[in-house]
C-alpha positions in Angstrom: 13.7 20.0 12.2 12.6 23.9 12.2 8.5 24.7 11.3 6.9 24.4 8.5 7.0 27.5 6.7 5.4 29.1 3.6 2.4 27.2 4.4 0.0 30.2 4.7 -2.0 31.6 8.0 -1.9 28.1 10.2 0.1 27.5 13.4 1.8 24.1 13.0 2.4 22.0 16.2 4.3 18.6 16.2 1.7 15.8 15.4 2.2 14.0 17.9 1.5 16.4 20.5 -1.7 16.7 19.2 -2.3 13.0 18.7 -6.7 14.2 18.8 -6.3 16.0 15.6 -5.0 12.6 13.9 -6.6 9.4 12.1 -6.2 6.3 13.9 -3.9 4.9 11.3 -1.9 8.2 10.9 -2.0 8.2 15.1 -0.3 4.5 14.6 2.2 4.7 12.1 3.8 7.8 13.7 4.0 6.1 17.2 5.5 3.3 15.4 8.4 4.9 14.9 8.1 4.2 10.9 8.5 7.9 10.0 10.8 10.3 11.3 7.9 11.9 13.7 9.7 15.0 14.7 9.2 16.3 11.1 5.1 15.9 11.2 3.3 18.6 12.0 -0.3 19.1 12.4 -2.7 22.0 12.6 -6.9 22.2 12.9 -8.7 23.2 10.1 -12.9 23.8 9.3 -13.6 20.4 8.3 -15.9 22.1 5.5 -12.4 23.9 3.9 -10.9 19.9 3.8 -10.9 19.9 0.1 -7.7 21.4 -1.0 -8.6 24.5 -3.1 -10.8 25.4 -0.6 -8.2 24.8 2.5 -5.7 26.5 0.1 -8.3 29.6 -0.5 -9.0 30.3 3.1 -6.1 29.6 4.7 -3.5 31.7 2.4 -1.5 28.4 2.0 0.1 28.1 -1.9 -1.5 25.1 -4.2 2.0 24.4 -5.1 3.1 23.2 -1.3 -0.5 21.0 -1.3 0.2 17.4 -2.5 -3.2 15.0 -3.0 -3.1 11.7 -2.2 -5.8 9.5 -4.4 -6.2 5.6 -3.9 -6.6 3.8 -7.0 -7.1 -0.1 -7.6 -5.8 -1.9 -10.2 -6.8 -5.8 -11.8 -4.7 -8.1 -13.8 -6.8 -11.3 -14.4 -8.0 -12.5 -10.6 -5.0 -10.3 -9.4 -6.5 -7.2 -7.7 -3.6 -4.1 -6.9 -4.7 -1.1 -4.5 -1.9 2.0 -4.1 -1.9 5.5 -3.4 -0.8 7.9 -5.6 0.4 11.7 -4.0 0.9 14.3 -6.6 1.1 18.1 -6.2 -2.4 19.9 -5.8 -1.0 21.7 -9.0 -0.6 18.0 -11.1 -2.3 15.0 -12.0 -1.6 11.7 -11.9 -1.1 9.7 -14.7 -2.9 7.0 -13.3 -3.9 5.4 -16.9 -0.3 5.2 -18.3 2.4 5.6 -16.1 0.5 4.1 -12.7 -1.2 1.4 -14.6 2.4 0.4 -16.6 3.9 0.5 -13.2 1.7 -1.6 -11.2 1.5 -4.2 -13.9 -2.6 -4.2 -14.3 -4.2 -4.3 -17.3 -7.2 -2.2 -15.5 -6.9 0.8 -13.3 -9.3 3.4 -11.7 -9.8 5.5 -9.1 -11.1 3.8 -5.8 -14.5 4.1 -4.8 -14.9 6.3 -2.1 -16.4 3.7 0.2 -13.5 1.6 -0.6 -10.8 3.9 -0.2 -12.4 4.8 3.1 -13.0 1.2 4.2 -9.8 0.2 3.4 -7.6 2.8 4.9 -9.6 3.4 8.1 -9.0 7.6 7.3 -12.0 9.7 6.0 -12.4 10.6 2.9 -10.9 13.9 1.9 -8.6 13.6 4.7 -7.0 10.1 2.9 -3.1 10.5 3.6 -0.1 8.2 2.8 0.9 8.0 6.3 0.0 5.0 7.9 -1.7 3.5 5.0 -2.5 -0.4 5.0 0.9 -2.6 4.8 2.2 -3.6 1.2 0.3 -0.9 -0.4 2.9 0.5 -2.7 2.9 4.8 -2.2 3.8 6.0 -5.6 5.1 9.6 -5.2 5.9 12.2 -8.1 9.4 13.5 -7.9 8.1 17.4 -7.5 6.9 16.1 -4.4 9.9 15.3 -2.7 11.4 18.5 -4.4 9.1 20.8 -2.5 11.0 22.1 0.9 7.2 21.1 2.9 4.1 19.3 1.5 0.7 20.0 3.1 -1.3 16.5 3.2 -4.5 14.9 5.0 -4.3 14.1 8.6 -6.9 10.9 8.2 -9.4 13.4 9.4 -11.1 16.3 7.5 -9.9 18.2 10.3 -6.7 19.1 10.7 -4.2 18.7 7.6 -0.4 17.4 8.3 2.8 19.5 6.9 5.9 17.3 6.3 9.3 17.9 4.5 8.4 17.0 0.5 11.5 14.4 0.6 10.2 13.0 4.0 7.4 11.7 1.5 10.3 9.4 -0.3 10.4 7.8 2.3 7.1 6.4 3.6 6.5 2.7 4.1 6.3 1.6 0.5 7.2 4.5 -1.0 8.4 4.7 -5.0 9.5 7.9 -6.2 8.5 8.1 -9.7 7.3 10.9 -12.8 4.0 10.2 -12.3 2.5 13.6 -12.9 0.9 15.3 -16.3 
């Protein structure tokens, strides 16, 4: 796979030559061998530009090739559901309708930040769907995987990651669905 490109001012190098710059869990799941780690890339950013209009501001990088990934939890009588959701910077999820229909809860919000943090061993505003905990489903909007690279969260504030949009499809639990308004 060639570099990322159309991703603004950064130099990307593969992520797993830099294996510092990642989260534990992102580290993990791409020595696994669960994704295709030869089309991860990784660059360092200001930790303080993490937040994506601000990493997107300073670094010349286009909103459209950002995709957030939020954590949201989900109950259904004693049954509680957590997923990730990764929508274009540009989007939203619909998290109330189509996320809550599709996860079959009666209840859904946005994780608390402690939570999210806790749970998926990544810091927050760094949060990524790769190597998130096992059985969490990924729901992915289709514009995603339309986009020829996707910048996204390292599990550290940073450095961010650059993968091929459809390379997102395909992550451990991954659903490709309309999720964004």
């Amino acid at each position: 796979m060639s570099q990322p490109v159309g991703l603004g001012t950064l130099t990307w190098q593969p992520a797993l030559s830099q294996p510092h710059l990642l989260g534990g869990p992102v580290r993990a799941a791409l020595e696994s061998g669960s994704l295709d780690a030869d089309q991860v890339f990784v660059t360092e950013i200001d930790p303080n530009l993490a937040d994506t209009a601000a990493f997107c501001q300073a670094y010349e990088s286009p909103l459209e090739n950002s995709a957030n990934c939020v954590v949201v939890a989900g109950r259904r009588a004693e049954t509680e559901t957590t997923a990730a959701c990764l929508v274009l910077a540009t989007d939203r999820a619909d998290v109330n309708k189509t996320v809550r229909k599709h996860l079959g809860v009666r209840k859904i919000s946005f994780a608390p930040m402690e939570d999210a943090v806790s749970a998926t061993g990544m810091e927050y505003g760094g949060i990524t769907p790769v190597g998130l905990p096992g059985g969490w489903p990924v729901l992915v909007d289709t514009a995603v995987t339309g986009r020829p690279w996707i910048v996204i969260g390292s599990g550290t504030r940073g450095s961010k990651l650059a993968i091929p949009g459809a390379l997102a499809g395909t992550l451990p639990g991954a659903e490709v669905l309309e999720l964004a308004i």
